[in-house]
DRENNUMAR-637410 format. One line per 3 residues: their letters; for each residue x, y, z of C-alpha. Coordinates in nm, 4 decimals, decimal comma. Each point is the difference from the previous one (the first is absolute). Layout:
residues N
A	X Y Z; ...
This chain:
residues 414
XXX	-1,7147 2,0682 2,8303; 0,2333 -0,0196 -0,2958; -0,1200 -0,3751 -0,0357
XXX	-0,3729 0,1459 -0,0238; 0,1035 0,1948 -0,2672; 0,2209 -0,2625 -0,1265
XXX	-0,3260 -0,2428 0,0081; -0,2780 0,2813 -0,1432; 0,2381 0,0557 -0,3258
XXX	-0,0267 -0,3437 -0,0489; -0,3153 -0,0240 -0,0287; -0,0204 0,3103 -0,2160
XXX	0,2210 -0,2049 -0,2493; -0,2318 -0,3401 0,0244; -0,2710 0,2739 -0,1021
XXX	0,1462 0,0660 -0,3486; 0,1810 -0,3430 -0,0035; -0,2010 -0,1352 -0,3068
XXX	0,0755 0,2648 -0,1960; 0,3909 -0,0549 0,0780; -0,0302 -0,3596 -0,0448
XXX	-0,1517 0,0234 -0,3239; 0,2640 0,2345 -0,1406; 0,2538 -0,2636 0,1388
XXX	-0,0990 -0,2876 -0,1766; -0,0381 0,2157 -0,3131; 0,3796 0,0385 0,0411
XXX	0,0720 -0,3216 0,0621; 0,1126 0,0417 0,3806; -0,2799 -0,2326 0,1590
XXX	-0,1334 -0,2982 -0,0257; -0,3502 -0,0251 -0,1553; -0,1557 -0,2388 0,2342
XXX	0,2435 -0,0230 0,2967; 0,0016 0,3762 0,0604; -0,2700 -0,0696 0,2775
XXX	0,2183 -0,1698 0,2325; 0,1254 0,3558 0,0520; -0,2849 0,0249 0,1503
XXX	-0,0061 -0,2457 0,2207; -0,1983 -0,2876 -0,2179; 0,2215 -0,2845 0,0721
XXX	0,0151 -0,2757 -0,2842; 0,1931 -0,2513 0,1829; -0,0432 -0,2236 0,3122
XXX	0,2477 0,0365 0,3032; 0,0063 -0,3778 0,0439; 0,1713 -0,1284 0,3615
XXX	0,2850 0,0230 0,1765; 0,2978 0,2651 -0,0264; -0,0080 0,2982 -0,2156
XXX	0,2731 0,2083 -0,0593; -0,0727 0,3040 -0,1704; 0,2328 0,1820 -0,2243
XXX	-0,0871 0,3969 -0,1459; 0,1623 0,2046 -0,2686; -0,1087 0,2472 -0,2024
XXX	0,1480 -0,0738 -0,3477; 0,2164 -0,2722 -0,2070; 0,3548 0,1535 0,1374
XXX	-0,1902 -0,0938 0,3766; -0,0937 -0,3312 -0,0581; 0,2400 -0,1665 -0,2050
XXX	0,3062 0,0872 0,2812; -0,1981 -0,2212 0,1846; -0,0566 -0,2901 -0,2272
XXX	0,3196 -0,2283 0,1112; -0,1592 0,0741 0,3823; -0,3699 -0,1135 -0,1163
XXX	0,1840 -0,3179 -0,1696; 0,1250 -0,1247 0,3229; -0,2926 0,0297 0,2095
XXX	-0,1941 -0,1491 -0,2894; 0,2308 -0,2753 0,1227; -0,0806 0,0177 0,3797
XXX	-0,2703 -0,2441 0,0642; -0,0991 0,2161 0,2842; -0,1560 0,2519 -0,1883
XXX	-0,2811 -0,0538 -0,1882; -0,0893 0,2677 -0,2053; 0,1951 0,3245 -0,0785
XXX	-0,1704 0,2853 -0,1158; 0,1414 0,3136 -0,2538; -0,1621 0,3236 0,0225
XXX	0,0779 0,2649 -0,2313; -0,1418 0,3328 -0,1959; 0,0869 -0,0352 -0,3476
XXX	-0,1134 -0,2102 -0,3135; 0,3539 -0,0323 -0,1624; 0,0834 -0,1847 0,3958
XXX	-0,2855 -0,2564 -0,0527; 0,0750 -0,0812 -0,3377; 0,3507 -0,1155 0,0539
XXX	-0,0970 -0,2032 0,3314; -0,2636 -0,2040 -0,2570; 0,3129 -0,1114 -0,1490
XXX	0,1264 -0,1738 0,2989; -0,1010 -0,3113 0,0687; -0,0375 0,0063 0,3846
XXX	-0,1675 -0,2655 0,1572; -0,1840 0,1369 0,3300; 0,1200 0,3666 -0,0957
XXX	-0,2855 0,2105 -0,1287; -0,0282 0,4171 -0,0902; -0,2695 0,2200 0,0845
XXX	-0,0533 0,3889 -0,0736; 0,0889 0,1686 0,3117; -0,3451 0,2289 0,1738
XXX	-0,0342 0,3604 -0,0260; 0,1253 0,1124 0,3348; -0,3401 0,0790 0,1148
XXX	-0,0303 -0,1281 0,4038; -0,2962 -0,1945 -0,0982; 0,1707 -0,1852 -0,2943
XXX	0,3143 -0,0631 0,2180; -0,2424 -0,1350 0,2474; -0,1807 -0,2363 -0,2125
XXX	0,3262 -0,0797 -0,1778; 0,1459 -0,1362 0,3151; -0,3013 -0,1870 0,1186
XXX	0,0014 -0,1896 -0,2910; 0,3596 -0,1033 -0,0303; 0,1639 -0,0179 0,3504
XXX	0,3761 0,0107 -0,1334; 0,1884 -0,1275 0,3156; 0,2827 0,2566 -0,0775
XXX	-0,0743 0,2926 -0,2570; 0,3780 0,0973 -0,1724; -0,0371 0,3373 -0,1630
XXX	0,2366 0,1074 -0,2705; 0,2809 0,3127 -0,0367; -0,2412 0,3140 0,0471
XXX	-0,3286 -0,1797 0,0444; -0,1538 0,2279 0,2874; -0,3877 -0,0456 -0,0018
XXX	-0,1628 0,1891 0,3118; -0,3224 -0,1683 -0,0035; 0,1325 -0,3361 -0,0626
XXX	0,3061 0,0136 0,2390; -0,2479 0,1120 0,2685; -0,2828 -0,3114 -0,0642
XXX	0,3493 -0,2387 0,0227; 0,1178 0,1041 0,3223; -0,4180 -0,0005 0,1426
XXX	0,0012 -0,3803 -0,0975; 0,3673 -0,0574 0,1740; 0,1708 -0,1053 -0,3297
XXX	0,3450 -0,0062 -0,0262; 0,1133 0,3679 -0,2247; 0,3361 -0,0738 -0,2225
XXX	0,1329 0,2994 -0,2416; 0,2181 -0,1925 -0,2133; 0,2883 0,1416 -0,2458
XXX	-0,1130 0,3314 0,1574; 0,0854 0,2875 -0,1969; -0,0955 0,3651 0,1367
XXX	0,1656 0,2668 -0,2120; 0,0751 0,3717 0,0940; -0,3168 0,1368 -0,1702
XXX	-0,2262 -0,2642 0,1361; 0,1571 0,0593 0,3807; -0,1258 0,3822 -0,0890
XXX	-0,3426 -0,0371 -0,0864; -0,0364 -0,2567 0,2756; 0,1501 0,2721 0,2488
XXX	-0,2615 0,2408 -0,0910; -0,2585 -0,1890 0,2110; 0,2845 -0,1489 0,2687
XXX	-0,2230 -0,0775 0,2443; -0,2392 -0,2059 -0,1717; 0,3135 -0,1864 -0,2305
XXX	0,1074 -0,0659 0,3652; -0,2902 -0,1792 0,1104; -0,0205 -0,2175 -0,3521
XXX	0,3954 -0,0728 -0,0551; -0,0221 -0,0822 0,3959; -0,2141 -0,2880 -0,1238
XXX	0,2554 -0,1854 -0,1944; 0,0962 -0,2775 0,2135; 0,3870 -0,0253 -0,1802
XXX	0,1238 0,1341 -0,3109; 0,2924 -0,1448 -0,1919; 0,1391 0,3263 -0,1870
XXX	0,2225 0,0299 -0,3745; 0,2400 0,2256 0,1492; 0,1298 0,2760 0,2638
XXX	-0,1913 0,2581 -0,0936; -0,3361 -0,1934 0,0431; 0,0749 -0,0506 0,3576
XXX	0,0453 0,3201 0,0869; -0,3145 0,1105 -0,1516; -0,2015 -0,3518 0,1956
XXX	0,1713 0,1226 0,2764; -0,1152 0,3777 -0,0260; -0,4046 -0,1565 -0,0944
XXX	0,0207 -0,1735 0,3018; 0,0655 -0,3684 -0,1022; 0,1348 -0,1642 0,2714
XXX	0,1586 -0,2931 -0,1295; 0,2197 -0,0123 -0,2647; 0,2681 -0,2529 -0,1651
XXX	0,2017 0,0843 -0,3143; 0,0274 -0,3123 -0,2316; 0,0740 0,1561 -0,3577
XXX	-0,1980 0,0556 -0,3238; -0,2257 -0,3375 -0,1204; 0,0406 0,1629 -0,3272
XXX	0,4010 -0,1489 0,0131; -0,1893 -0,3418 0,0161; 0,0515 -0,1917 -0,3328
XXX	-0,3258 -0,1813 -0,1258; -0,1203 -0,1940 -0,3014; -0,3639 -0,0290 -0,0801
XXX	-0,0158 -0,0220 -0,4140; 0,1300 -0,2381 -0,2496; -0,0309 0,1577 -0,3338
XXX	-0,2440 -0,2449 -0,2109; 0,0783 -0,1120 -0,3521; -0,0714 0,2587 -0,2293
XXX	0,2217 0,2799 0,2718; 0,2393 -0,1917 -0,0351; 0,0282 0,0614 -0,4096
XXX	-0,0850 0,3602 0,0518; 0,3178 0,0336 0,2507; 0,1920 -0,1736 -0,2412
XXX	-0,0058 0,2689 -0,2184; 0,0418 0,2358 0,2536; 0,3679 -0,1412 0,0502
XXX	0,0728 0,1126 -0,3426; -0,0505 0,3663 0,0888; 0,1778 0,2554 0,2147
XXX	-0,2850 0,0465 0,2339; -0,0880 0,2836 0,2477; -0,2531 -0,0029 0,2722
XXX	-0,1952 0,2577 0,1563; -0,2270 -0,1039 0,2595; -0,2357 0,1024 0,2420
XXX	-0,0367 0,3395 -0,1871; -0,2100 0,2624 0,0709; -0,1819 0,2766 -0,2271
XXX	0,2565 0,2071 -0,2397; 0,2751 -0,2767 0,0997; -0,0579 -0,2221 -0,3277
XXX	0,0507 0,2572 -0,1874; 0,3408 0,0446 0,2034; 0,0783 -0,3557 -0,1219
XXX	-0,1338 -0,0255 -0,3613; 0,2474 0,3612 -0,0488; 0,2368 -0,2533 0,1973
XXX	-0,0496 -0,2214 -0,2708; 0,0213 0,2001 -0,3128; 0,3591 0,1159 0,1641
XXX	0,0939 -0,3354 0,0125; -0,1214 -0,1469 -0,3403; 0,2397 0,3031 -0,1412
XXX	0,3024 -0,2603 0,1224; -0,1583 -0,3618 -0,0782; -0,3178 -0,0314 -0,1932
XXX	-0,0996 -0,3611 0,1764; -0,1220 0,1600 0,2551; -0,3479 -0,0238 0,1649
XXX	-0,0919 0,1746 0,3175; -0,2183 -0,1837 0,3190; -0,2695 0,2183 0,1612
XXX	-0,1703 -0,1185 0,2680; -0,2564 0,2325 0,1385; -0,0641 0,0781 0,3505
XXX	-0,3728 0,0343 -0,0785; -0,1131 -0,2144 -0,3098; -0,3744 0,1741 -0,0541
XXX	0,2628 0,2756 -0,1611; 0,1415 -0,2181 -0,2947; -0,2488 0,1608 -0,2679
XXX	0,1622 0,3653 0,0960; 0,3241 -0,1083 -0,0062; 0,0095 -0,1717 -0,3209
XXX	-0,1761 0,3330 -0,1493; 0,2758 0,1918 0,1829; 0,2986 -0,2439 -0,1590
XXX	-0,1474 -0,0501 -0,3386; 0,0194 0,3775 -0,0577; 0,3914 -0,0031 0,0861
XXX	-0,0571 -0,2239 -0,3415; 0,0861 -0,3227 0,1672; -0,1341 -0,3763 -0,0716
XXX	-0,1986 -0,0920 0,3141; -0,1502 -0,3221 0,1388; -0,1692 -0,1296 0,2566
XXX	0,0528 -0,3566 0,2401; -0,3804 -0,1063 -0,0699; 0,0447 0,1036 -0,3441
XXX	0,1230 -0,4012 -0,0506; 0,2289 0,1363 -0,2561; 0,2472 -0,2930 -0,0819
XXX	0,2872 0,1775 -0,1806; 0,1817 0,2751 0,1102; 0,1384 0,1586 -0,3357
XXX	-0,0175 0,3704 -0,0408; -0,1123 0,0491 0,3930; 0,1590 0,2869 0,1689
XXX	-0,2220 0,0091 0,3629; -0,1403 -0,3202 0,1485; -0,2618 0,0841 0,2401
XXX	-0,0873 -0,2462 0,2892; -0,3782 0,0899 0,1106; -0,0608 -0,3517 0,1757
XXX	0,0178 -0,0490 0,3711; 0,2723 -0,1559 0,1591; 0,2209 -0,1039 -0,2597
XXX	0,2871 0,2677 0,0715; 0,2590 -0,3046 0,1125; -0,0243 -0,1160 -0,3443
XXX	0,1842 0,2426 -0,1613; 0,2264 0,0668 0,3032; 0,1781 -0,3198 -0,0625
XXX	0,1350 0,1386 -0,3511; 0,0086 0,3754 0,0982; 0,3567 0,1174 0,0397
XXX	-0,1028 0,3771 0,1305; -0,3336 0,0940 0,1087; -0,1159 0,3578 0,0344
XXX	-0,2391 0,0387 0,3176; -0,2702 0,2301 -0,0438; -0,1961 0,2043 0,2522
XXX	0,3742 0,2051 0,0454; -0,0453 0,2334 -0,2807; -0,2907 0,1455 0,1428
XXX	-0,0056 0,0413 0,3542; -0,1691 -0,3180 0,1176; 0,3037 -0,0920 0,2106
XXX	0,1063 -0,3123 -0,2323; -0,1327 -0,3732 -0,0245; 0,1762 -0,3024 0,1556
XXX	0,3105 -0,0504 -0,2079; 0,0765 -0,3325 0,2059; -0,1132 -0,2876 -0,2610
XXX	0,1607 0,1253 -0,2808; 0,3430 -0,0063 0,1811; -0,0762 -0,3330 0,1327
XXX	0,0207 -0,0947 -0,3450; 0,3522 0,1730 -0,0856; -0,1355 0,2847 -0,1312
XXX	0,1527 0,3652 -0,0530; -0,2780 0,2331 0,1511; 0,0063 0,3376 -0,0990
XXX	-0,2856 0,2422 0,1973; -0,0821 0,3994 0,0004; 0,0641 0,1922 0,2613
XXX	-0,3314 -0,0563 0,2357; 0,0750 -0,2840 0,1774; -0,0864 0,0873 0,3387
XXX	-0,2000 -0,3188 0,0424; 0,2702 -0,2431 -0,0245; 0,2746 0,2257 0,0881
XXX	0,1775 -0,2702 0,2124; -0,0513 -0,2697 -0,2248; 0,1272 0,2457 -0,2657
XXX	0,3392 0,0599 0,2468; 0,0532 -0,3888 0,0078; 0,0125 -0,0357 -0,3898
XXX	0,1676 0,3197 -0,0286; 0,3130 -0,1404 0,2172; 0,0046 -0,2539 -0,2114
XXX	-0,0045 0,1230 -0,3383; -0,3759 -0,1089 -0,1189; -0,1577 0,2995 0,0199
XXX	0,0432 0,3657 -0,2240; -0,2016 0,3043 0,0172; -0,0870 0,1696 -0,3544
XXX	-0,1988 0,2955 -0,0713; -0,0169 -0,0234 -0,3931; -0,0377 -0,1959 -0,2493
XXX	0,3190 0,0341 -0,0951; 0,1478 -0,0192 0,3280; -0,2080 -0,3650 -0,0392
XXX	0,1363 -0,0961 -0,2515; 0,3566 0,0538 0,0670; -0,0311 -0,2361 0,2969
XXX	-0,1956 -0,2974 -0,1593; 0,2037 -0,2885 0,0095; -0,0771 -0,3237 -0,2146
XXX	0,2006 -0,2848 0,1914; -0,1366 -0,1538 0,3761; 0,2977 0,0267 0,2811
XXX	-0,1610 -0,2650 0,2402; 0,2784 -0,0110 0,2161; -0,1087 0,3189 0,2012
XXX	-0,3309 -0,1562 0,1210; 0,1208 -0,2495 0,1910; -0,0242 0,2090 0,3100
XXX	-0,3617 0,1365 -0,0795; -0,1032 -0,4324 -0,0296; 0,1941 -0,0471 0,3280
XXX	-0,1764 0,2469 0,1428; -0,2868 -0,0973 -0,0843; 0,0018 -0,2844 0,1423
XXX	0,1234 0,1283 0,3285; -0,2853 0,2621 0,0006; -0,2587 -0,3016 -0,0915
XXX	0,1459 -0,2435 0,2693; -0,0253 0,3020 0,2730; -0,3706 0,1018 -0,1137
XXX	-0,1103 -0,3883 0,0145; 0,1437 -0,0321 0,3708; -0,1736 0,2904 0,1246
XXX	-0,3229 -0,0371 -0,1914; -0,0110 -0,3080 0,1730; -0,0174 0,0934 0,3477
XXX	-0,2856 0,2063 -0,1034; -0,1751 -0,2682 -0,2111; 0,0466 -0,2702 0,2707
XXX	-0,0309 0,2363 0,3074; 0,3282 -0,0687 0,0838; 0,0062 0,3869 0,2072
């Protein structure tokens, strides 16, 4: 029954779903042409042989899986691996990526008919969902064609075990579909254990996996180059109302050294015209990164509103405030900013990332602050790299783990 309903509102939404398309690409969240393949219009060929298929919803989803994708783009017994996922700021930064048989696609509305049509098309031998990826229809069409169901990085959090509980008996029956899920931490395998998943192996966060996917071209490397002759502060990931909490950040800290410019790096860039309104009436000198402004005399807030380039200014960043903890959003991934040596200071919503947070706690990354000028007391302008050695070791004990298990699924090794 609940499915029925699940199914009829559905197709309520594909009703009005030109109207909400339309508004989308206005804003800059969709692709212009590809939008359709939401829709099930497929603009690539499956080709022959294996597919794996890999799904996450946004960029923090799919690049924790990047190292895994580069080794199977290795394994001659694959031949094709696709990437699902749902947002436009996702397929922009896997254009950037060189892959050889890899290849993206929009991921279907969960309709049962899309799913349906989806899988007919594609065939993935093994279908390797990501963190809190639960799709009803699609799960359901997976198990009806016998494919292999992986949750991957699986991340369930308190309020997401609560809505799901409201309808137990029918996030029974879908969960119950998962063939094995590989969870982040404790508290996800309770909850998979309480939704009915029956088999479940803990391997650690793919976030702790260190990657590198961008060289910075000619003219970055000029522009950072005059970065390194500023005390710098970055905010990233930031939410609504929290650039302002870093450009009052940054007029605090200009009292004490005047070469300083402040890093934003919105969460959401179709925001950057409000924000710059909002800033420039604090009376500060704003600019944009597709500005192409060469010099960065007189600049007080440098705002990044291009996809994918956040690594770029991690590897000069000494402290990074992590947005979406102001607010209550429950925090972004602080986890490649530390890689990088990084001080990360966050708000007090981080419910999210609340073990990851405990691991850089213990070892004296992490801060909370609640105002700017709790912010600004804790900025720090010198790297300390000797306390991520253990997050790169781990790493690449969590990426060594994931690769042995993935394969037993991949190569029906089971």
């Amino acid at each position: 029954m609940i499915f029925f309903i699940y199914q009829f509102l559905l197709s309520l939404i594909l009703f009005f779903s030109p109207l909400i398309i339309v508004l989308r690409i206005i804003k800059n969240k969709e692709d212009k042409l590809r939008f359709k393949e939401k829709f099930c219009f497929i603009s690539k060929k499956r080709g022959n042989g294996k597919l794996i298929w890999f799904h996450g919803s946004s960029v923090g989803e799919i690049l924790s899986v990047i190292p895994i994708i580069k080794k199977y783009e290795n394994d001659k017994s694959i031949n094709k691996i696709l990437i699902t996922s749902s947002t436009l700021s996702s397929s922009k930064i896997l254009e950037k990526m060189k892959f050889k048989k890899t290849i993206h696609q929009f991921y279907p509305i969960d309709h049962i008919l899309f799913s349906k049509k989806f899988l007919d098309h594609w065939r993935p031998d093994v279908a390797i969902f990501l963190e809190s990826e639960i799709w009803p229809s699609m799960f359901k069409s997976i198990k009806d064609k016998n494919i292999r169901l992986v949750l991957l990085n699986a991340r369930i959090t308190r309020k997401s075990f609560n809505r799901w509980s409201y309808i137990i008996k029918f996030s029974h029956s879908i969960f119950g579909l998962i063939d094995i899920a590989y969870s982040q931490n404790s508290e996800t395998n309770y909850f998979l254990k309480r939704l009915n998943v029956k088999n479940i192996k803990s391997i650690g966060n793919l976030k702790f996996i260190e990657y590198d996917n961008f060289s910075n071209n000619q003219s970055d490397k000029k522009l950072f180059s005059q970065f390194k002759k500023y005390r710098t502060f970055v905010a990233a990931s930031t939410h609504d109302s929290e650039e302002l909490f870093a450009a009052k950040t940054h007029i605090l800290l200009k009292k004490k050294a005047r070469n300083t410019i402040t890093i934003i790096i919105p969460r959401h860039i179709d925001r950057v015209d409000q924000i710059i309104y909002q800033i420039r009436r604090l009376g500060l000198n704003v600019i944009s990164r597709d500005s192409n402004k060469k010099k960065l005399n007189n600049i007080d807030i440098y705002i990044v509103n291009t996809f994918g380039e956040s690594k770029k200014f991690y590897k000069f960043a000494t402290t990074v405030f992590l947005g979406g903890s102001i607010i209550k959003r429950g925090g972004q991934n602080p986890l490649e900013p530390a890689r990088f040596g990084a001080k990360i200071l966050h708000g007090p919503n981080i419910d999210n990332f609340k073990d990851v947070y405990k691991y850089l706690s213990q070892l004296k990354i992490s801060s909370k602050v609640k105002t700017p000028q709790e912010c600004a007391n804790s900025i720090i302008f010198k790297k300390n790299m000797k306390k991520v050695k253990k997050m790169k070791y781990l790493g690449t004990t969590i990426l060594k783990k994931t690769l042995n298990e993935l394969d037993k699924s991949i190569h029906n090794e089971i």
